[in-house]
C-alpha positions as CSV (number, residue, x, y, z in Angstrom):
1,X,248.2,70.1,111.3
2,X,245.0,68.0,111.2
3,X,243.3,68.4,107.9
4,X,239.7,67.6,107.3
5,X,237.9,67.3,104.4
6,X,234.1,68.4,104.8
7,X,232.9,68.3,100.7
8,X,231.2,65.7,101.2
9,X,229.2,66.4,104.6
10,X,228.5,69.7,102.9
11,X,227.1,68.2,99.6
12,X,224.8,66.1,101.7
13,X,223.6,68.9,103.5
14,X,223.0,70.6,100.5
15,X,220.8,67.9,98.9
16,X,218.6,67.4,102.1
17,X,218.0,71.4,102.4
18,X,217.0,70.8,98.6
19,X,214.6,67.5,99.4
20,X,213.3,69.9,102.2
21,X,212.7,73.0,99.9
22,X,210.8,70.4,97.2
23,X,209.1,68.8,99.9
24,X,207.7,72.2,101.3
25,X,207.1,73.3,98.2
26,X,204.8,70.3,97.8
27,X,203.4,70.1,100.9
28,X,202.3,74.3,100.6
29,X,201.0,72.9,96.9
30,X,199.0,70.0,98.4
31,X,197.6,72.3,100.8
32,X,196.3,74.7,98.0
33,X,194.4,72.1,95.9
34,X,193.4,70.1,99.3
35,X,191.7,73.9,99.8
36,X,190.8,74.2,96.5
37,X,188.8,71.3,96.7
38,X,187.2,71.9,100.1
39,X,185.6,75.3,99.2
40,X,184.3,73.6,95.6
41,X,182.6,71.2,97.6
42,X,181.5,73.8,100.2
43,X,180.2,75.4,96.9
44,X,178.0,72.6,95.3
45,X,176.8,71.6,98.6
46,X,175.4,75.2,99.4
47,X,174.2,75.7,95.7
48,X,172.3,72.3,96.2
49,X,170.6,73.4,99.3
50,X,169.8,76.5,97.9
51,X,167.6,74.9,95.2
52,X,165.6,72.6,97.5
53,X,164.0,76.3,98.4
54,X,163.9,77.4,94.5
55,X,160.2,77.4,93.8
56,X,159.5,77.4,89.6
57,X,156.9,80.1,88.8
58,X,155.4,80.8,85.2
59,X,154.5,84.2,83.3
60,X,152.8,84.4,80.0
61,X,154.5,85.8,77.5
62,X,151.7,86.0,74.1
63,X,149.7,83.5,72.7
64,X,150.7,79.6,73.9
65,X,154.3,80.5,75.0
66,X,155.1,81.0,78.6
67,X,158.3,81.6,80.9
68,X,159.2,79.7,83.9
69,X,161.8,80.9,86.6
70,X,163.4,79.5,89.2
71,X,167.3,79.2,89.3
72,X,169.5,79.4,86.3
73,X,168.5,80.4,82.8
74,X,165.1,81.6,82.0
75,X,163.2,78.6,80.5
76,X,160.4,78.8,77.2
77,X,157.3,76.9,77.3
78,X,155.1,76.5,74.0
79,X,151.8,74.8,75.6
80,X,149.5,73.8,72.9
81,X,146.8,70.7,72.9
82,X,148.7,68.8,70.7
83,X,152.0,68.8,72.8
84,X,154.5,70.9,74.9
85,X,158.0,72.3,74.1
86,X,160.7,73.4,76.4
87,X,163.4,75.6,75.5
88,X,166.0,75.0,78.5
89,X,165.5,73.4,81.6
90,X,167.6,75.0,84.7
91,X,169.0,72.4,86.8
92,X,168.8,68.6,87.7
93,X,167.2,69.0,91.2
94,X,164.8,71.4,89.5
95,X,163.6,68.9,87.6
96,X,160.3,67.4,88.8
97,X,159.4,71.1,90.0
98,X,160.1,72.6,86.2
99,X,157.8,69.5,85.0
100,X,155.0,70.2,87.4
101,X,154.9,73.7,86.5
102,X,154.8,73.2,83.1
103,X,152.3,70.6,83.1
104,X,150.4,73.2,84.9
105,X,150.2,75.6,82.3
106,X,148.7,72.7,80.1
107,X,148.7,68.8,81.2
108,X,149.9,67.4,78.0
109,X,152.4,64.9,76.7
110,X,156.4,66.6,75.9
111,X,157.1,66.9,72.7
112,X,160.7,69.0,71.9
113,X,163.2,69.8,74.2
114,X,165.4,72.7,72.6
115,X,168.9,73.8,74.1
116,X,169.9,77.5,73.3
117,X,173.7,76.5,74.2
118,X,175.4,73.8,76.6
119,X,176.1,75.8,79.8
120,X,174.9,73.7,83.1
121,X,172.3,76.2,84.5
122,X,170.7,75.8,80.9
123,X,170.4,72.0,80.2
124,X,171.1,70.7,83.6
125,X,167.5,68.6,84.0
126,X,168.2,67.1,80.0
127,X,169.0,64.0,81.2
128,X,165.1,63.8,83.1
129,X,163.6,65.3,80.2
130,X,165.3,63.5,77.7
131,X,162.9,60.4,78.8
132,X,159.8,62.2,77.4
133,X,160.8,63.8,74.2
134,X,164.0,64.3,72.1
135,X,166.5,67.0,72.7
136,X,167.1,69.4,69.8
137,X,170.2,72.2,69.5
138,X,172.6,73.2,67.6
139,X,175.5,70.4,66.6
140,X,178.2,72.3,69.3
141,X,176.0,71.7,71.5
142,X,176.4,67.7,71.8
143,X,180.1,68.2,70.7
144,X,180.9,70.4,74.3
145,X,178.9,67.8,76.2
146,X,180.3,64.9,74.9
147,X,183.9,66.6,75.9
148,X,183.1,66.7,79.3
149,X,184.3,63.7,81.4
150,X,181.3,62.6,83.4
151,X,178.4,63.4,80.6
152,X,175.2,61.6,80.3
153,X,174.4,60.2,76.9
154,X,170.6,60.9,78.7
155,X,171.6,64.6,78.2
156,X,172.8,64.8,74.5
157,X,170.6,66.9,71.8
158,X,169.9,63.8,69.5
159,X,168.3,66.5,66.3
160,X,171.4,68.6,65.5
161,X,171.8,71.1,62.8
162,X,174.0,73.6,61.7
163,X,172.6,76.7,60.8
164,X,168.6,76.0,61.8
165,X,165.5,74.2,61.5
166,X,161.6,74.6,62.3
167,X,159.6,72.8,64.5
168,X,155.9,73.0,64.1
169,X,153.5,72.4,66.6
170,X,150.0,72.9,66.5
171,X,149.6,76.0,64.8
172,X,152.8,77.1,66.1
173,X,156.1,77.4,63.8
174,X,159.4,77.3,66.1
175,X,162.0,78.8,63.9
176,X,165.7,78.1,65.7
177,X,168.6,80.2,64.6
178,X,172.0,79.3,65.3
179,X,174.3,82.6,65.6
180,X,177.8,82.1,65.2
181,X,180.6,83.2,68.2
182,X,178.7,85.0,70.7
183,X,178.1,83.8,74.0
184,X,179.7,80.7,73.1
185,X,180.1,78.7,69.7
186,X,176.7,76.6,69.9
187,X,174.2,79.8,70.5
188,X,170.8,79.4,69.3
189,X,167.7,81.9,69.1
190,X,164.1,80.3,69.1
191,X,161.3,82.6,67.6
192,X,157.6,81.3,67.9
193,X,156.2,83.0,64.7
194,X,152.6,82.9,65.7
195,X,152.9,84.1,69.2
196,X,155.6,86.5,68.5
197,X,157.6,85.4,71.3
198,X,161.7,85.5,71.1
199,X,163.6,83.4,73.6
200,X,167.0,84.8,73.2
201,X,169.3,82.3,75.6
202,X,172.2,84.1,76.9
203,X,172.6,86.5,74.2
204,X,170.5,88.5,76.4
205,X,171.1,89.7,79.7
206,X,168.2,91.9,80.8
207,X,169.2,94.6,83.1
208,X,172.6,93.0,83.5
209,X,176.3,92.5,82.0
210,X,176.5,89.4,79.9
211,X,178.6,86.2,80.6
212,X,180.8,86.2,77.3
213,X,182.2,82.5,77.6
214,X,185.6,83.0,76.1
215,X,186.8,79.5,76.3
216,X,183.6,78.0,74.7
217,X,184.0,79.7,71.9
218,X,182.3,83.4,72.7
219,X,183.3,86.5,70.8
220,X,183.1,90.1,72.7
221,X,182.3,91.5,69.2
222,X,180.3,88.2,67.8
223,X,178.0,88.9,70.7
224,X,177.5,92.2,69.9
225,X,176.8,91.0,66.5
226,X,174.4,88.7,67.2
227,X,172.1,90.7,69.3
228,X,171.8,93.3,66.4
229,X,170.9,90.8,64.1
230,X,167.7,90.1,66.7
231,X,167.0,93.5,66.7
232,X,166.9,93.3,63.0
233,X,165.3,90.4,62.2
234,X,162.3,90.8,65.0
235,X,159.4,92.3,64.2
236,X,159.3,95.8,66.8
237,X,156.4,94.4,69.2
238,X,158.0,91.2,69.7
239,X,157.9,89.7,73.1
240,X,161.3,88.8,74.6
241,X,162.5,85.7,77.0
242,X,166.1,86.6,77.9
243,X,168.3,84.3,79.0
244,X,168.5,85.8,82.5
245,X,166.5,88.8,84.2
246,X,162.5,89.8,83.4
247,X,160.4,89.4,80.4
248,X,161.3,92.6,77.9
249,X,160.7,93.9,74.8
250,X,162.9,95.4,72.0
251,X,163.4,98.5,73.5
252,X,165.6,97.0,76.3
253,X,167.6,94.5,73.6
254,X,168.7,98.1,71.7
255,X,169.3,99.4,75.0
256,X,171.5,96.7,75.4
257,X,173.0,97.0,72.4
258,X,174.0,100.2,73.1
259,X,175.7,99.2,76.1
260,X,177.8,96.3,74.7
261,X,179.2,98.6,71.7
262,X,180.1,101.5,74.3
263,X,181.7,98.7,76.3
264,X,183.7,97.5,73.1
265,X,184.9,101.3,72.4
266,X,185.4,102.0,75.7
267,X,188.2,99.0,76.3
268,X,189.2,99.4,72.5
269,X,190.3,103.0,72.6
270,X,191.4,102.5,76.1
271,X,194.0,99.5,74.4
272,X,194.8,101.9,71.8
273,X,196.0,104.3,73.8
274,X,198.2,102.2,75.6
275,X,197.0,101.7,79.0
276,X,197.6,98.8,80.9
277,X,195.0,96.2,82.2
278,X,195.3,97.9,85.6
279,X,194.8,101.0,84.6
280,X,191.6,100.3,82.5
281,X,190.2,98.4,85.9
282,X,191.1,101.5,88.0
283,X,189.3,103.8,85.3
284,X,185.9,101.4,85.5
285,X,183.0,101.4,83.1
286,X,181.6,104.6,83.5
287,X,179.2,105.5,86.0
288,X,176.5,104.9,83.2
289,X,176.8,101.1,83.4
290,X,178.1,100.4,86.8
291,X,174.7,99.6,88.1
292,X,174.7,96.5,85.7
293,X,176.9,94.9,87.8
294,X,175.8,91.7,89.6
295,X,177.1,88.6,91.8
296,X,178.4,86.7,88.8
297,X,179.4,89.5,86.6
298,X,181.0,92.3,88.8
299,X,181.8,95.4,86.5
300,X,185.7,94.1,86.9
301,X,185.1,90.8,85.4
302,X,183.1,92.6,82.6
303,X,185.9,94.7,81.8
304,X,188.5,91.7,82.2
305,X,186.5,89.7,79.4
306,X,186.9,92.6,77.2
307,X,190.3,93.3,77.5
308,X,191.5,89.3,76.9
309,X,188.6,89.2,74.1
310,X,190.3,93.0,72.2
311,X,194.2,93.1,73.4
């Protein structure tokens, strides 16, 4: 009888349906970073034609200090005769229309340029800015941006500190606070004494859930920390910039408060008791604070950030 021996036809089939599977399972790869990719540039090209129609309005806040709006983080304006100060300053292709609003509060020369935190939307025009007058903020600050591949040195703070320092302008003393582990690890508060004006960064999200930045060092319960130390260390009347939503007061920041230590409980006990992620998403917030939802913080990425900050 004719014996043949097919091992090694066999083998070699084997190893091609391998190469195939790898290959495929490259291919399938290559198309989800090739897609990836595609809707990330999608993204910054819609963002960037969205703020050619941004227009940069200002509000008076009390005495010199002013706020301008227009996309991003609320920026602070001291405008004396002496000199300006910005706290923030959005992004780059807001640039020239941030400076030409500011200058029309009062047409004087920049002084300060203050960064609450190192977040894009926050200190994306530094680098334009940074031309004028020197950028002060917390030393985290410069260490995050300096991490990031394709930084500007333009866009650096070039005063750091640690724990604070005053700026005094005119008759204006700008007291900055650096509060440790919040909404990330390089947080600062900026109180105008005279004016009693207090621009808050993100550690305040008016009308809104906050963006806890896990990954840059942010603390569910440091946050919550850090707005009731504003609440105690402000004087009751005091005029509030948040980081994002409408010129407050203190009654919203307790209000606020009130909502991010409910929050905490809420997932805490939830934790304790043993239910599962899922199961704490299915349950929600409570209908008390669904309406704080918005397009960047849905009330399920609120309750995400707590779980991963508290399991």
């Amino acid at each position: 009888m004719l014996s043949v021996d097919f091992t090694n036809d066999l083998n070699q089939i084997g190893k091609m349906k391998r190469v195939r599977n790898i290959l495929y399972k490259g291919y399938n790869r290559m198309k989800k970073i090739v897609l990836c990719l595609s809707l990330l540039i999608t993204s910054f090209y819609s963002v960037a034609q969205d703020l050619t129609t941004v227009e940069v309005s200002s509000q008076k806040a009390a005495g010199d200090v002013y706020m301008l709006t227009g996309a991003g983080g609320n920026i602070g304006v001291l405008a004396t005769d002496q000199g300006l100060l910005l706290v923030d300053d959005q992004f780059q292709p807001l640039a020239e229309k941030i400076e030409a609003a500011m200058k029309s509060i009062k047409n004087n020369q920049l002084k300060y340029i203050v960064n609450t935190h190192y977040h894009g939307d926050h200190i994306g025009s530094n680098a334009h800015f940074s031309q004028y007058a020197p950028i002060v903020a917390h030393e985290n600050v410069r260490n995050r941006l300096m991490k990031k591949e394709k930084h500007q040195t333009s866009s650096l703070p070039v005063v750091t500190y640690q724990d604070g320092l005053k700026i005094h302008l005119a008759k204006e003393e700008i007291q900055l606070t650096h509060l440790p582990s919040g909404h990330t690890d390089g947080d600062s508060i900026v109180y105008f004494k005279k004016a009693n004006v207090l621009h808050t960064g993100d550690l305040f999200f008016q009308g809104r859930f906050p963006y806890i930045d896990l990954d840059g060092g942010g603390s569910v319960r440091g946050y919550l920390n850090n707005v009731n130390y504003m609440i105690e260390h402000t004087p009751d009347d005091v005029v509030i910039i948040p980081g994002h939503g409408e010129l407050t007061n203190k009654i919203e920041l307790k209000l606020f408060a009130q909502m991010l230590k409910y929050s905490i409980e809420h997932v805490s006990n939830a934790l304790t008791a043993g239910k599962t992620e899922q199961e704490i998403l299915a349950a929600g917030i409570g209908d008390q604070y669904k309406g704080l939802a918005w397009h960047f913080i849905t009330e399920e990425r609120w309750l995400k950030t707590l779980i991963r900050d508290l399991n």
